[in-house]
C-alpha positions as CSV (number, residue, x, y, z in Angstrom):
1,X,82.2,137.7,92.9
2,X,84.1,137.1,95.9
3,X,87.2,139.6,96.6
4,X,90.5,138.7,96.4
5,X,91.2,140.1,99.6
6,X,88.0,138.9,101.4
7,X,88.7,136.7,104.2
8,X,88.0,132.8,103.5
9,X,86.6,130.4,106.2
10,X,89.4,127.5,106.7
11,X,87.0,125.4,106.5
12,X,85.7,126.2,103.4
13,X,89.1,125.6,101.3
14,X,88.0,123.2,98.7
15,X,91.1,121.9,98.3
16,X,91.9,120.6,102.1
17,X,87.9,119.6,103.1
18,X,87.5,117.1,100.9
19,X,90.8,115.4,102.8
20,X,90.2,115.8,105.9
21,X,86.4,114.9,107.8
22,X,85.1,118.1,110.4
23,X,86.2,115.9,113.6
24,X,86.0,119.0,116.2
25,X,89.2,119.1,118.5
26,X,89.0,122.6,120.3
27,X,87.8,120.9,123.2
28,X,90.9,118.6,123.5
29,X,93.3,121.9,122.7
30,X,91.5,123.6,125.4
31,X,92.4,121.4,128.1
32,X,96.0,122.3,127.3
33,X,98.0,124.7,128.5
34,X,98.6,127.8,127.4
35,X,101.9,128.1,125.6
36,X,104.5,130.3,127.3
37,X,107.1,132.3,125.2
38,X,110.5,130.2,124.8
39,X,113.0,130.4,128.0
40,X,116.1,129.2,129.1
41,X,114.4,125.9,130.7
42,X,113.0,124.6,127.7
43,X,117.1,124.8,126.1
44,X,118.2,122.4,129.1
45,X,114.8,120.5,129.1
46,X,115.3,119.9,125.0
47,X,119.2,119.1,125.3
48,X,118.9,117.4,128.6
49,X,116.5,115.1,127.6
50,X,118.8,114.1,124.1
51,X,122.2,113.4,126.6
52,X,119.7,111.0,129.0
53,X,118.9,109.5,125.9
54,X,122.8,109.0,125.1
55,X,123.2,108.4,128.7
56,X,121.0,105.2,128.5
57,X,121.7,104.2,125.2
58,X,125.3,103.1,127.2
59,X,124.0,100.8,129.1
60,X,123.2,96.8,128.2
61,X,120.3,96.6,126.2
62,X,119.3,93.2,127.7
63,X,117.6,91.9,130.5
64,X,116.2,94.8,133.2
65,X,117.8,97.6,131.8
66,X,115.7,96.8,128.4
67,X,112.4,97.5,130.8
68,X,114.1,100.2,131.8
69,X,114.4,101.7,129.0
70,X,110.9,100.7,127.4
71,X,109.3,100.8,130.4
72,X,110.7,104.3,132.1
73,X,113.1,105.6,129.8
74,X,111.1,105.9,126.6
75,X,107.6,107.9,128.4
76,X,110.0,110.3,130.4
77,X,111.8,111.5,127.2
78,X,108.5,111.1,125.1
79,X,106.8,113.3,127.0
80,X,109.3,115.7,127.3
81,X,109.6,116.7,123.9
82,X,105.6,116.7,123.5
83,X,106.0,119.2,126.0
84,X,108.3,121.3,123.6
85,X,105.7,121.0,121.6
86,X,102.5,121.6,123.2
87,X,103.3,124.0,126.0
88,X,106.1,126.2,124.6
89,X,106.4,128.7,121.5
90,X,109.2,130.9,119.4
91,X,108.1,134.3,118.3
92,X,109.3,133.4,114.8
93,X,106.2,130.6,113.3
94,X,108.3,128.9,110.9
95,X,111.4,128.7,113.3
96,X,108.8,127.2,115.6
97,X,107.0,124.7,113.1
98,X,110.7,123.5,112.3
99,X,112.0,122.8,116.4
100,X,108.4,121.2,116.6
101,X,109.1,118.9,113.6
102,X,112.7,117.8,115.1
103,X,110.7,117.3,118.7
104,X,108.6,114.6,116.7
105,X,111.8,113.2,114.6
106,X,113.2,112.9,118.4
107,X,110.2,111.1,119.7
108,X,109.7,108.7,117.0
109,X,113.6,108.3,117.1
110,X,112.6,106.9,121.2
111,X,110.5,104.4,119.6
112,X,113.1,103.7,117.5
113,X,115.7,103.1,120.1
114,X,114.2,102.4,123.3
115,X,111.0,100.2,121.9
116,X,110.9,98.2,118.9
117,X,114.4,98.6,117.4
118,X,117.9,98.4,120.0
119,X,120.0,100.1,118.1
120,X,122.8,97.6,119.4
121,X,121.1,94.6,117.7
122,X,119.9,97.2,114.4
123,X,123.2,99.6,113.8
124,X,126.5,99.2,112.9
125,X,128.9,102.1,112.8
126,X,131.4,102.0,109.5
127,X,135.2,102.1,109.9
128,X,138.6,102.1,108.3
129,X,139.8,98.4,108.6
130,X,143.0,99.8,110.1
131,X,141.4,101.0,112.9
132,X,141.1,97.5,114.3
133,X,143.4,96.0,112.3
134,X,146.5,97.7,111.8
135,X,148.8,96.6,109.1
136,X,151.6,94.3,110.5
137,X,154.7,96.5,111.0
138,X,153.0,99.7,110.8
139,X,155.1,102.5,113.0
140,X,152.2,104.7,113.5
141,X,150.6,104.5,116.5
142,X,147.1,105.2,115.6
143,X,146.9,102.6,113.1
144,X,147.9,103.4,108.7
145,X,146.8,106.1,107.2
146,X,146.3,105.1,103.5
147,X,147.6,106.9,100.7
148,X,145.5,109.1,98.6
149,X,145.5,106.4,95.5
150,X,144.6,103.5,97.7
151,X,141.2,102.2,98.0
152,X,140.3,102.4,102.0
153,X,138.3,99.3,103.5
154,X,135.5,99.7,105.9
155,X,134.2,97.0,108.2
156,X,131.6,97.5,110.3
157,X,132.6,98.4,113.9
158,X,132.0,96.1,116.9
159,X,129.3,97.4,119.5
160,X,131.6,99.2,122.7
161,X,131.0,97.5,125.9
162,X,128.4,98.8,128.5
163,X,129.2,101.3,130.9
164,X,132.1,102.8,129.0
165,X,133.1,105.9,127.6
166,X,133.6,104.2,124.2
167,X,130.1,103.3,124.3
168,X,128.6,106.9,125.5
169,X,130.5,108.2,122.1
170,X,129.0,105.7,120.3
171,X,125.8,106.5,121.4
172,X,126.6,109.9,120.7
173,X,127.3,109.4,117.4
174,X,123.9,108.0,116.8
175,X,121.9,110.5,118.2
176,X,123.1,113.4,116.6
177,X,124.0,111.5,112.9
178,X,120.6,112.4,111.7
179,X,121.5,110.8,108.6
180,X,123.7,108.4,109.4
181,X,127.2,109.2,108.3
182,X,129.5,106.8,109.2
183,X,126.4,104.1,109.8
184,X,125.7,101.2,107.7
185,X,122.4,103.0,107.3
186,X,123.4,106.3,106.4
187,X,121.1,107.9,103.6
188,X,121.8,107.4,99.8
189,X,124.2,110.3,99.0
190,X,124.8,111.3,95.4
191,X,128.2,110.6,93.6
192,X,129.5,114.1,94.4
193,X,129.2,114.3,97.7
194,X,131.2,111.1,98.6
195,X,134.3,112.2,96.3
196,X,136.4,115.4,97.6
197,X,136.1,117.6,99.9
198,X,134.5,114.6,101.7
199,X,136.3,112.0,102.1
200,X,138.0,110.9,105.2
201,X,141.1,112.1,104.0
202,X,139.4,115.9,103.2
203,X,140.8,119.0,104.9
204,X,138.0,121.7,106.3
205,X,139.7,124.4,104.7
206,X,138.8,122.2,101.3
207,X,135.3,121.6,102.7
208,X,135.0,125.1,103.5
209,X,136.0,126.4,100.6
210,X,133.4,124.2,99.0
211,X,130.6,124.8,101.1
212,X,130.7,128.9,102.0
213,X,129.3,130.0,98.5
214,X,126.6,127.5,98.5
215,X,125.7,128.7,102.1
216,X,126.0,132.7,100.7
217,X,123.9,131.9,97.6
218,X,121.5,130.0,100.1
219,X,121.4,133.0,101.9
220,X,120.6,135.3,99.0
221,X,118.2,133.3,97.4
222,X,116.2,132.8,100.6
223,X,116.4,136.6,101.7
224,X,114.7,137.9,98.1
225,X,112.3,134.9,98.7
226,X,111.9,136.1,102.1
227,X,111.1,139.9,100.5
228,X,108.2,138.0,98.0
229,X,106.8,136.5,100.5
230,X,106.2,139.3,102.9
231,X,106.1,142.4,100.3
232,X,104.6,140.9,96.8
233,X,102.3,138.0,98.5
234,X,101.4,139.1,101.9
235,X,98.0,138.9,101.2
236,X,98.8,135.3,100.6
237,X,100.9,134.6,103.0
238,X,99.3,136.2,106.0
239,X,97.6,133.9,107.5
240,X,94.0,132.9,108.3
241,X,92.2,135.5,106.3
242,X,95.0,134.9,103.1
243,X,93.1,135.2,99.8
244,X,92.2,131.5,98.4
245,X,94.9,129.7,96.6
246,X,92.4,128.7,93.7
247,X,92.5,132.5,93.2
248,X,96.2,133.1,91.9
249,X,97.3,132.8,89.1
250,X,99.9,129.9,87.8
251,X,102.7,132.1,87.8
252,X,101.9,133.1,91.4
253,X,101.2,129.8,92.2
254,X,104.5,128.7,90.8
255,X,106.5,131.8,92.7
256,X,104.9,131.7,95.8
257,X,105.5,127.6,95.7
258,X,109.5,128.1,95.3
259,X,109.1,131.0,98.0
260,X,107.7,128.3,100.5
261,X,110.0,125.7,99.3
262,X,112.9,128.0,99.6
263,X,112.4,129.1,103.6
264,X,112.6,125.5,104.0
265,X,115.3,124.7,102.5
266,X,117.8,127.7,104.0
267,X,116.7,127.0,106.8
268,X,117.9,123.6,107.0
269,X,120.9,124.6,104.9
270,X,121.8,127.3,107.6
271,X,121.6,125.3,110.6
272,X,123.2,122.7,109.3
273,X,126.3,124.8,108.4
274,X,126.5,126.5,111.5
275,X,126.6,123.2,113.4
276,X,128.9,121.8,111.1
277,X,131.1,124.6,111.4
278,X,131.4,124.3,115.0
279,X,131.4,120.7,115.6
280,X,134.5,120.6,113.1
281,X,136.2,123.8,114.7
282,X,135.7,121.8,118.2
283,X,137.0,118.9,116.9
284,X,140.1,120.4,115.6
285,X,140.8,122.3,118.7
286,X,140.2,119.0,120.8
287,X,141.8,116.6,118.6
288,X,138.6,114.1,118.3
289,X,138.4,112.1,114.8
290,X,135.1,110.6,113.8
291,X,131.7,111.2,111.5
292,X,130.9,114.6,113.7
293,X,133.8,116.6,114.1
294,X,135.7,116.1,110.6
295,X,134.6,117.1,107.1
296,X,133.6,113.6,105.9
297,X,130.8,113.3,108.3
298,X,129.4,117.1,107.1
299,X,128.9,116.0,103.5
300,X,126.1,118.3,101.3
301,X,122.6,118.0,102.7
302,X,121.0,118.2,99.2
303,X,121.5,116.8,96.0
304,X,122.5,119.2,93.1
305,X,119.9,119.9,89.9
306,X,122.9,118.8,88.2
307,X,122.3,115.0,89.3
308,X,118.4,115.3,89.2
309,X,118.9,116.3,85.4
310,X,120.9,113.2,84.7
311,X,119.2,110.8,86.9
312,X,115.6,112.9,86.5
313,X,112.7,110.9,88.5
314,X,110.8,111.7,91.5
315,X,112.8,108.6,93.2
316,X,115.7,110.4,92.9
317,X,114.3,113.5,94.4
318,X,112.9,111.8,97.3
319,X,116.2,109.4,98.3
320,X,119.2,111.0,96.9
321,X,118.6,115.2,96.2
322,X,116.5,115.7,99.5
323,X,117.9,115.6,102.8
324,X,117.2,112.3,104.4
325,X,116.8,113.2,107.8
326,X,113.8,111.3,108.5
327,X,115.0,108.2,105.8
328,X,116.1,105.9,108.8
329,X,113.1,106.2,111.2
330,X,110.7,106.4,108.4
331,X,111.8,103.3,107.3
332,X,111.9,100.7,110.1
333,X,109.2,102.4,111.5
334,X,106.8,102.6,108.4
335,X,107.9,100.1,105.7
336,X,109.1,97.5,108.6
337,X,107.2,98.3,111.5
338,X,104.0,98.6,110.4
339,X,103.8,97.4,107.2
340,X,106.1,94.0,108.2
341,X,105.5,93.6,111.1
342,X,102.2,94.2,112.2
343,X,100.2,94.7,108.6
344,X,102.6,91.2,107.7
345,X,103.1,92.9,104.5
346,X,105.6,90.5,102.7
347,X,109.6,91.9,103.6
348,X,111.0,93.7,100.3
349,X,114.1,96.0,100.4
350,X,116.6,96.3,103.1
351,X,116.4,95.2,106.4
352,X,116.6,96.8,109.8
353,X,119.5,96.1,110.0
354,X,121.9,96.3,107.2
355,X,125.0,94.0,107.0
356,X,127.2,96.8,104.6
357,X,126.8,100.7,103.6
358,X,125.3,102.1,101.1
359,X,127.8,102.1,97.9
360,X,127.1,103.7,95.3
361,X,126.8,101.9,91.6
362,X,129.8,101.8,89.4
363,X,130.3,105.0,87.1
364,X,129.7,104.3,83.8
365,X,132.9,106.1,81.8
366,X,130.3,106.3,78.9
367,X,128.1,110.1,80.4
368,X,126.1,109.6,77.2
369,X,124.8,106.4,78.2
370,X,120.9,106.5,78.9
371,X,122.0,104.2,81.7
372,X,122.7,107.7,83.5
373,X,119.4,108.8,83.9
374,X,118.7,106.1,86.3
375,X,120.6,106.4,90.1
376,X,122.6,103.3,90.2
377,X,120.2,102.4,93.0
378,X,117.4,102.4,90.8
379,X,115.5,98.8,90.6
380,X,116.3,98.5,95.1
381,X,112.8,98.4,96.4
382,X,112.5,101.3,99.1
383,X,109.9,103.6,99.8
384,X,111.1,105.8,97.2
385,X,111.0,102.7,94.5
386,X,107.8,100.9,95.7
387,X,107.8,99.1,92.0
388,X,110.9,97.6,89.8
389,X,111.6,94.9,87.3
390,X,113.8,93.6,84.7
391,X,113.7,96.8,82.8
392,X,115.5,98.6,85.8
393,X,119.2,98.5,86.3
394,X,119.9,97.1,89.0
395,X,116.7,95.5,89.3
396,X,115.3,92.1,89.8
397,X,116.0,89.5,86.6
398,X,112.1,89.6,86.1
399,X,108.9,90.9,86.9
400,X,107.6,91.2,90.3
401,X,104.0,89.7,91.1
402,X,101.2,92.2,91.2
403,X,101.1,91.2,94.9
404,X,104.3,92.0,95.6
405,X,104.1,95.6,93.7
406,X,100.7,96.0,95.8
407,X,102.6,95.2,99.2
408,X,104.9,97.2,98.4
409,X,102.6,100.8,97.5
410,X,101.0,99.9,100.5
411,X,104.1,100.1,102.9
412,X,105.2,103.2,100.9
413,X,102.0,104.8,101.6
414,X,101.9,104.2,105.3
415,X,105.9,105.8,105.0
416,X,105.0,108.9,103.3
417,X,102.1,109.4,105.5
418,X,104.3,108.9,108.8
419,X,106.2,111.7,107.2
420,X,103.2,113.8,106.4
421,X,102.2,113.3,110.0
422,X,106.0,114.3,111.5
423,X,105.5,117.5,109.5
424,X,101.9,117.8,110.7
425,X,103.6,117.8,114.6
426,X,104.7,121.5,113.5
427,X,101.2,122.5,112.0
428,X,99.8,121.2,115.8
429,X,102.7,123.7,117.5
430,X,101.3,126.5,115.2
431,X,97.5,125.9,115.6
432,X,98.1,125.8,119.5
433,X,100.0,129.4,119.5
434,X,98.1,131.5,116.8
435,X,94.6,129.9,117.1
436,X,92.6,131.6,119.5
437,X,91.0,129.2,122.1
438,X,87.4,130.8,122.0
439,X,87.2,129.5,118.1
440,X,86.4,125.9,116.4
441,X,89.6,124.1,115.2
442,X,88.9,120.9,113.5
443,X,91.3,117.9,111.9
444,X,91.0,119.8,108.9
445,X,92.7,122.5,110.4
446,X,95.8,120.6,111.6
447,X,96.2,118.0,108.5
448,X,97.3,120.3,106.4
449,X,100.1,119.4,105.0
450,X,99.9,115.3,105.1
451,X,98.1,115.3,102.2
452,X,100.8,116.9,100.0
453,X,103.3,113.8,101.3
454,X,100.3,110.5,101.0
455,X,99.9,111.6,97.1
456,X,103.7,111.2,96.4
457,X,103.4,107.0,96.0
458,X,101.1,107.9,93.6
459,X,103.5,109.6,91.7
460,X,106.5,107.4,92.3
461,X,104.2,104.2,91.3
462,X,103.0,106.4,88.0
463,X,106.8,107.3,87.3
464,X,108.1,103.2,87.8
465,X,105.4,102.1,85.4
466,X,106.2,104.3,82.8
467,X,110.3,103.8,83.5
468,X,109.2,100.2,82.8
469,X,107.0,99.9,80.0
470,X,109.5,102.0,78.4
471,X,112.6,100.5,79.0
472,X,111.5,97.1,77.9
473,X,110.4,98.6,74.5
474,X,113.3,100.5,74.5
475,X,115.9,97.7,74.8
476,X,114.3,96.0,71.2
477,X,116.0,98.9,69.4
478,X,118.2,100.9,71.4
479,X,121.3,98.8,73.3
480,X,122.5,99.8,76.4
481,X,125.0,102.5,75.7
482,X,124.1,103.2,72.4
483,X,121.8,105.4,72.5
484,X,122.2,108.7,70.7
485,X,122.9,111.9,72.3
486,X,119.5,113.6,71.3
487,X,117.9,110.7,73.2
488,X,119.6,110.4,76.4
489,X,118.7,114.4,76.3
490,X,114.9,113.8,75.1
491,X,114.9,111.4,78.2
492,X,116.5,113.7,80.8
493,X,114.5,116.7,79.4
494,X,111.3,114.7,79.7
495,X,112.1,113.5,83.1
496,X,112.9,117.0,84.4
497,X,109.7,118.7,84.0
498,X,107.9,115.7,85.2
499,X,109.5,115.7,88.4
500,X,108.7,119.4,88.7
501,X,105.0,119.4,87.4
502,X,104.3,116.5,90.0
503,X,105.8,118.2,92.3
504,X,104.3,121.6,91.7
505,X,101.1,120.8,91.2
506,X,101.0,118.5,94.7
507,X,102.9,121.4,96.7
508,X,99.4,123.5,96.8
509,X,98.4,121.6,99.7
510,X,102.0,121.8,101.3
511,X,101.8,125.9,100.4
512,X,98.4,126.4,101.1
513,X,98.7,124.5,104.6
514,X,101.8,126.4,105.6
515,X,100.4,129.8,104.8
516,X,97.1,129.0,106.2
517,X,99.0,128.4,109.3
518,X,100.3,131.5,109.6
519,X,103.9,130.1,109.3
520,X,105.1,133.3,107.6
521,X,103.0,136.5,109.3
522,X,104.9,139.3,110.7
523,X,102.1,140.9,112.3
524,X,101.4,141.4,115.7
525,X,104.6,141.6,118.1
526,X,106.8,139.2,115.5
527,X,110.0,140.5,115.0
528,X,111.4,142.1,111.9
529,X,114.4,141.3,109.9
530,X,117.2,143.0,108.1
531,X,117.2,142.1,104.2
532,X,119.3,143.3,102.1
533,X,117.1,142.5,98.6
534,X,114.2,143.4,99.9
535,X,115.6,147.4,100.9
536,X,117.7,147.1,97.5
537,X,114.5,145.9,94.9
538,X,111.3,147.5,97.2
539,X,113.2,149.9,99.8
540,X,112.1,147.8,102.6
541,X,115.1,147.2,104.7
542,X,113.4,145.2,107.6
543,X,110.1,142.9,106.7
């Protein structure tokens, strides 16, 4: 019987090999570099590069300056963020895996931009109709401000001129929107988090208000995960020679997969609100209005378990309660890109370039409706909604054709596995600084995580199918808003742990692959930390 705290060959993890073939690549990471510690250079080289970016994104996208920008442009900044990720390292591995990840967003964001997709002829910003149309009369001089009952119009926003400082905001705007707010392609956001504090009428203090217990439980939550992680499962979670996965139990499984989970979460959570912070505080001091520097543009990052319980689904965990960074590259770049363009897939969903934002369904008044365990976006085909029909509201008046429903896994697939891969950039950044060079590294050493993201279509296509069969059936005895109370809870309560099983029983390739890594270790010269649960439940003040 092997020993629980034996060392296990990585390439002996029957629950990666079989995804990944033995392609050797330690001679290709041997001809790189070796990493050097992070320094001031790689700051301006990382923020330098994002403001040429801006810089050229305010020029004409026509003509010679198009070449320039496909042709010169795009492989200057491309390479400088592979250099960020090849040739540089943070002493903290998951800090590191997470600025390698954004290096990748950034680079596929260049083909985005400066290759296949102009933003000029592909993005629209969103804005108040009086901004360019004031109301007839009107004494103020920046246009009408509308009153708190009425309803404010937004038109899409003509496309600055070149060469102007109009257009180098612009610009701005775009490159450091990750999800575009204020875009006509700004993520799905959940009901809640386009209602108050984040409207365009919202004060910070409001926002604020809202925001700093969520950011203090984030905190809390994530420091006694923090204290699991390297007190309870170190063993686990120390890298290399970590004790196999198929060895824990299913409540350790099912801790350790929310302690994994979590670090990724506050982390995001915690940048985000730091930037936020400051780009509103600079605003105010400065007097700028727009989608970075008030409260509207800021709105929550994640959905709440409150919506996922009434709209339960793995579709709405994937577009509306996670984050959506990645939703706008993924999208023209997988489900149009490739799968359009090039596979000639047939086009379903939204184009490139959508005419009007994202707007949420009408609220049903009726909260006992069964209606409400759908998103009102339910039935748009998306990556996150590869299949639909009648039975969906909001969804097509009949049945798509089984070659149509093909096309469409097929382009969700190549999404999710362009996402799997953008994560993968970070487990490339961690493999070059921790693997020794002297050792074998295969593929199945850096596609670790991928296969966590290419089983999710499964899931979602499972989940539509089942949505569908029983909604038709449903509909021959149940009416629309009829429904009883114990049903619309049966419904939610059976969605709920669906959602969750799926995703905990996928996540042991995400949590196996990020521990394997070595993502969490604090051997070594890694620094420690102060925590406050961890010194108040175990007496270990810095882990």
């Amino acid at each position: 019987m092997v020993s629980l705290l034996s060392p296990v060959n990585s390439s002996s993890s029957p629950s990666l090999s079989r995804w990944n073939p033995q392609i050797p690549l330690f001679e290709l990471l041997a001809k790189l570099p070796e990493p050097h510690a992070k320094r001031p250079t790689d700051f301006l080289i990382a923020f330098g590069t994002i403001f040429f970016m801006q810089l050229m994104l305010s020029t004409p996208h026509t003509g010679g300056w198009a070449l320039l920008r496909m042709g010169i442009v795009a492989p200057i900044c491309f390479g400088a963020f592979t250099y960020l990720i090849t040739c540089r390292f943070e002493k903290d591995d998951i800090t590191h895996w997470g600025s390698s990840i954004l290096s990748f967003i950034y680079m596929m964001r260049i083909l985005e931009y400066f290759v296949f997709f102009p933003p000029e002829q592909h993005c629209h910003r969103i804005i108040p109709k009086t901004q360019l149309h004031p109301p007839v009369g009107s004494l103020e001089p920046h246009g009408h401000c509308p009153s708190e009952d009425q309803t404010e119009v937004l038109i899409p926003e003509p496309v600055p001129r070149p060469f102007t400082l109009a257009k180098f905001y612009w610009a701005g705007s775009l490159m450091w929107s990750y999800r575009g707010i204020g875009w006509a392609h700004q993520c799905p956001l959940p009901r809640s988090s386009t209602q108050h504090p984040y409207t365009r009428k919202s004060s910070f203090r409001s926002w604020l208000k809202m925001q700093l217990p969520y950011y203090i439980a984030t905190y809390l939550i994530e420091d006694f995960c923090r204290a699991i992680r390297n007190i309870v499962g170190k063993d686990f979670f120390s890298g290399p020679n970590q004790i196999p996965y198929d060895s824990l139990s299913l409540s350790q499984r099912a801790v350790y997969s929310i302690a994994v989970v979590s670090r990724v979460h506050s982390g995001l959570i915690i940048a985000w609100f730091h930037t936020a912070v400051c780009m509103i505080v600079l605003g105010k001091i400065l007097g700028w209005k727009g989608e970075l520097w008030e409260p509207w543009g800021w709105p929550p990052m994640f959905g709440s378990l409150e919506n996922l319980w009434v709209h339960p689904g793995l579709s709405t965990m994937w577009s509306k309660t996670w984050h959506g960074y990645n939703r706008r590259w993924l999208y023209v770049l997988g489900w149009i890109g490739i799968g359009e363009n090039i596979l000639g897939l047939t086009h379903t969903g939204i184009s490139s370039h959508p005419s009007i934002p994202p707007q949420l369904g009408h609220q049903r008044n009726n909260d006992k409706s069964s209606g409400n365990s759908s998103p009102p976006e339910s039935g748009r085909v998306s990556p996150f909604h590869p299949i639909t029909s009648s039975g969906s509201p909001g969804g097509p008046n009949r049945a798509i054709s089984t070659k149509l429903v093909i096309s469409n896994l097929i382009k969700s697939f190549i999404t999710f596995l362009l996402s799997g891969l953008n994560h993968d950039a970070g487990s490339l950044a961690l493999l070059i600084k921790n693997h020794p060079r002297t050792e074998p590294v295969y593929l199945s050493n850096l596609f670790r995580l991928t296969p966590f993201f290419i089983l999710q279509p499964v899931g979602l296509a499972f989940e539509a199918l089942i949505k569908s069969i029983y909604r038709t059936n449903k509909k021959r005895f149940v009416g629309r808003g009829e429904e009883p109370s114990w049903l619309v809870f049966t419904e939610r309560l059976v969605g709920f742990v669906w959602t969750w099983t799926w995703l905990g029983w996928t996540a042991r390739y995400f949590v196996e692959g990020m521990a394997h890594l070595g993502a969490y270790r604090r051997d070594g010269d890694r620094d420690m930390y102060f925590s406050l649960l961890g010194g108040l439940v175990w007496g270990k003040w810095m882990i």
